[in-house]
N, C-alpha and C positions, 0 to 999 in steps of 0.2 A: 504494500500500500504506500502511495507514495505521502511524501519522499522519504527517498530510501532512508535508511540509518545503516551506519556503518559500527565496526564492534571494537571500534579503539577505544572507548570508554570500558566496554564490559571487560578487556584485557589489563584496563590498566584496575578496575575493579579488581579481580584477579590476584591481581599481586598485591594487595593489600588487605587481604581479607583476614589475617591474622593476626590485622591492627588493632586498634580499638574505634569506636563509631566516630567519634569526633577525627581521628586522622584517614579514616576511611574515604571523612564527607571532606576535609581540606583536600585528598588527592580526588577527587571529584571535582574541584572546583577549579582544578588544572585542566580537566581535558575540553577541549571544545563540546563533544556530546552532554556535557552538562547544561550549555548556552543554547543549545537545541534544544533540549528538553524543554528549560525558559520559554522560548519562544513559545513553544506549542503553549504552555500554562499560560501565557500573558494573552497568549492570542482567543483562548477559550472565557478569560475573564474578562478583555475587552470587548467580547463578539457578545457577552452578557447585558455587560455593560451597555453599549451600544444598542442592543434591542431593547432592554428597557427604561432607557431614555426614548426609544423613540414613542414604545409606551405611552412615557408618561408626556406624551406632544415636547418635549426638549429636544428640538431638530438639530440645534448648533451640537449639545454635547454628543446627541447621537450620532453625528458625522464625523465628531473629533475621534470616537472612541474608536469609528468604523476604519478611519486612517489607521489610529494606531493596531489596529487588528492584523492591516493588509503589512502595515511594517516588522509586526510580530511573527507573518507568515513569511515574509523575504528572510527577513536573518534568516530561519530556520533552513532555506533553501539554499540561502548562499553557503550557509555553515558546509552543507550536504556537499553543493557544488566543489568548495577550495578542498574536502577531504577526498574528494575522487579524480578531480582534474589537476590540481597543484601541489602536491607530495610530488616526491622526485619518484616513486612507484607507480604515481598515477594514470589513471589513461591519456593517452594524447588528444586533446580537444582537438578534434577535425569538427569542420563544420556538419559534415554527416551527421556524425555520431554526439552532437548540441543538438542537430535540429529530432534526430530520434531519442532525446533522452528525456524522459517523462519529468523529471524535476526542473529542467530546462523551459519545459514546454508551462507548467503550472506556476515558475516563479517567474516568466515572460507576462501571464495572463492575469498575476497580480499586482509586476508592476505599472502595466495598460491602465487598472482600474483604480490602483491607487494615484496616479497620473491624472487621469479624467476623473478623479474626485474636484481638483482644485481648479479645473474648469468649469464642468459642470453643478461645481457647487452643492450636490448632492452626492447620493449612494445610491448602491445596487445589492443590497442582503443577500439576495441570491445568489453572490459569486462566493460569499463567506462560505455557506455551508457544506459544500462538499472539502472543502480547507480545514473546517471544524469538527466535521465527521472525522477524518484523519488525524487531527490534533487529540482525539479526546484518546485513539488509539495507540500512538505514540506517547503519549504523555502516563496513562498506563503502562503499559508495557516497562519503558524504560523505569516509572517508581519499581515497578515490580522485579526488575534486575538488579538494581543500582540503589536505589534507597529503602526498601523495605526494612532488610536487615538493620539500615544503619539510625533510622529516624523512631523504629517500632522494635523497644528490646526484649519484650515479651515473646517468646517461642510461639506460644500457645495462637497468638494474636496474628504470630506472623504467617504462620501456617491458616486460620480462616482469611485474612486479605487476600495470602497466594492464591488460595483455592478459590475466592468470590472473584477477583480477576481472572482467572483462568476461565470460569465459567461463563461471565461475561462475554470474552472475547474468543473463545470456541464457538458460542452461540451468535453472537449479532457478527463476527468479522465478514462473512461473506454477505448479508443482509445490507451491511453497513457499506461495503463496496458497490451492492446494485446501488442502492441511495443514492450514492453519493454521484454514481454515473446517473444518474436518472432525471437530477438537480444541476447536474449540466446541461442538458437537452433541455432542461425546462427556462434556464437562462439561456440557451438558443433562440429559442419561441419568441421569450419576452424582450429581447435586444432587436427582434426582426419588428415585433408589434410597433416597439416604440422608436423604430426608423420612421416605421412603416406611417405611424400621425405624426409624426415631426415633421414630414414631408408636406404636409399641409400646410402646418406652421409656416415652414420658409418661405411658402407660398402669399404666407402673409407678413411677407418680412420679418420672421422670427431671427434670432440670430446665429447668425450663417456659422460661427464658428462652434457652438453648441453641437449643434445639428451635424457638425462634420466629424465633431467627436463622440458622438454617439454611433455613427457609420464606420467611425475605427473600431470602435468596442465591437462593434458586430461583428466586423471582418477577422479581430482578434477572437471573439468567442467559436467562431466559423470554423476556422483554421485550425483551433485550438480542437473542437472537437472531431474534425478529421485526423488530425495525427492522431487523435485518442482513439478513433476507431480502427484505426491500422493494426494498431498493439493492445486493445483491451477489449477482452468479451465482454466485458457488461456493459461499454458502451456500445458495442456492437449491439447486443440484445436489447440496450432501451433507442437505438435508434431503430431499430428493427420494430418495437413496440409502437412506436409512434407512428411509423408510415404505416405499418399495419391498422393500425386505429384509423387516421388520417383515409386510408382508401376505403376502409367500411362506412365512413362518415360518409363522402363522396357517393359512394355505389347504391345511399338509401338516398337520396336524393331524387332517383328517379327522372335524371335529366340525361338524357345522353349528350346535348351539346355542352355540358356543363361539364360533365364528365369526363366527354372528349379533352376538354380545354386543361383541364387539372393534371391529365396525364400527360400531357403535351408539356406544359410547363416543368411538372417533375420530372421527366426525362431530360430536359434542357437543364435542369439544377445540379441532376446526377452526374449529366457530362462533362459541368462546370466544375463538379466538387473532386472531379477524379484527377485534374490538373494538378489539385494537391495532394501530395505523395512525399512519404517519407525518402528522403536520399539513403540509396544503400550504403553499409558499410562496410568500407574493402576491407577481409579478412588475410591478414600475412600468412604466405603459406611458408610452409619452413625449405 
């Protein structure tokens, strides 16, 4: 589930386990995987935050909070990024192999939106949640490695946490990935709708550079979700759901030139969206 996590933290765990709790959590607060972890917690307490301000009608803090959420979700990517591409072990960042890598492609799609906050002057909730779905999983997981032991010193205690996280995320992990593709497609939709009346707007001299950044988000949410369909079944199966629905809607209609007209235009979307395709990457042969 993205983004990845890497196990430099759980190794340098490892070698300190025979410390005592307080130098366990000082060597923790060395490895960058700790600062990951932050992010994911700040990011789940601002995206909190942020919904309910917007609640309670306090539109200013609920946007501030909504920034800080998207910035809470880049650290956590970039952290990902410099431990995979900038170690002297690392992979070679080719352009291929950025534009196919899934933490690439999600911390691209955050900084777009955090970008068009400060134009747009508002938010888009819907890009939080599949960011927050993954955050709440990540941020388990790693207490469940890394701090459990050292925050909870009761055995007894430690062993029910293990087991109610395990149970947890045995159960919703797969649930939680349809989700979370599902709430992508649904920000699809709604990025297309609200091109789609803004177009009016300009019509009425709304303003042109609003309007041009809302047609970026789109193209970025677009884009974003075809790479995602190349590499993940479950965005495969909720875009699959959708067009599936989408032509039963159509077909009770009972219009055949209407219906003509729908498939006509889907077939020109699909021939549109196939331009975009993952760059392969060249594997060394020995």
């Amino acid at each position: 589930m993205p983004p990845k996590a890497t196990t430099s933290s759980a190794s340098s765990t490892t070698r300190v386990q025979s410390s005592s709790p307080a130098q366990q959590f000082v060597a923790l607060l060395k490895t960058q995987q700790f600062y990951w972890y932050l992010g994911h917690v700040f990011a789940i307490i601002f995206f909190a935050l942020s919904s309910l301000s917007g609640i309670l009608f306090r539109q200013a803090a609920s946007l501030r909070y909504y920034r800080f959420t998207l910035l809470s979700i880049i650290v956590t990517y970039l952290i990902v990024l410099k431990q995979v591409y900038l170690k002297r072990s690392g992979q070679k960042a080719t352009t291929a192999r950025l534009i196919g890598d899934e933490n690439v492609q999600y911390l691209s799609l955050a900084v777009v939106f955090y970008l068009a906050s400060f134009i747009l002057d508002n938010q888009v909730q819907t890009v939080l949640y599949s960011y927050i779905i993954f955050a709440v999983f990540h941020a388990l997981t790693y207490f469940q490695n890394n701090l459990l032991t050292v925050l909870i010193p009761s055995v007894a205690t430690q062993q029910r946490v293990n087991s109610a996280i395990n149970n947890f995320t045995t159960q919703y992990n797969q649930p939680a990935l349809s989700a979370a593709s599902s709430v992508e497609i649904v920000l699809a939709v709604m990025s297309a709708f609200d091109v789609l009346i803004s177009t009016f707007w300009v019509l009425l001299k709304w303003n042109i550079v609003q309007y041009a950044t809302k047609v970026v988000l789109l193209a970025a949410v677009v884009v974003f979700i075809k790479l995602r369909y190349e590499g993940n079944q479950f965005t495969k199966a909720a875009v699959g759901q959708l067009d599936q629905t989408a032509n039963g809607y159509v077909n009770q209609l009972n219009s055949p030139q209407l219906t003509q007209k729908y498939f006509g235009y889907r077939e020109k979307l699909i021939r549109s969206l196939a331009s975009i395709q993952r760059p392969k990457v060249e594997k060394k042969t020995q």
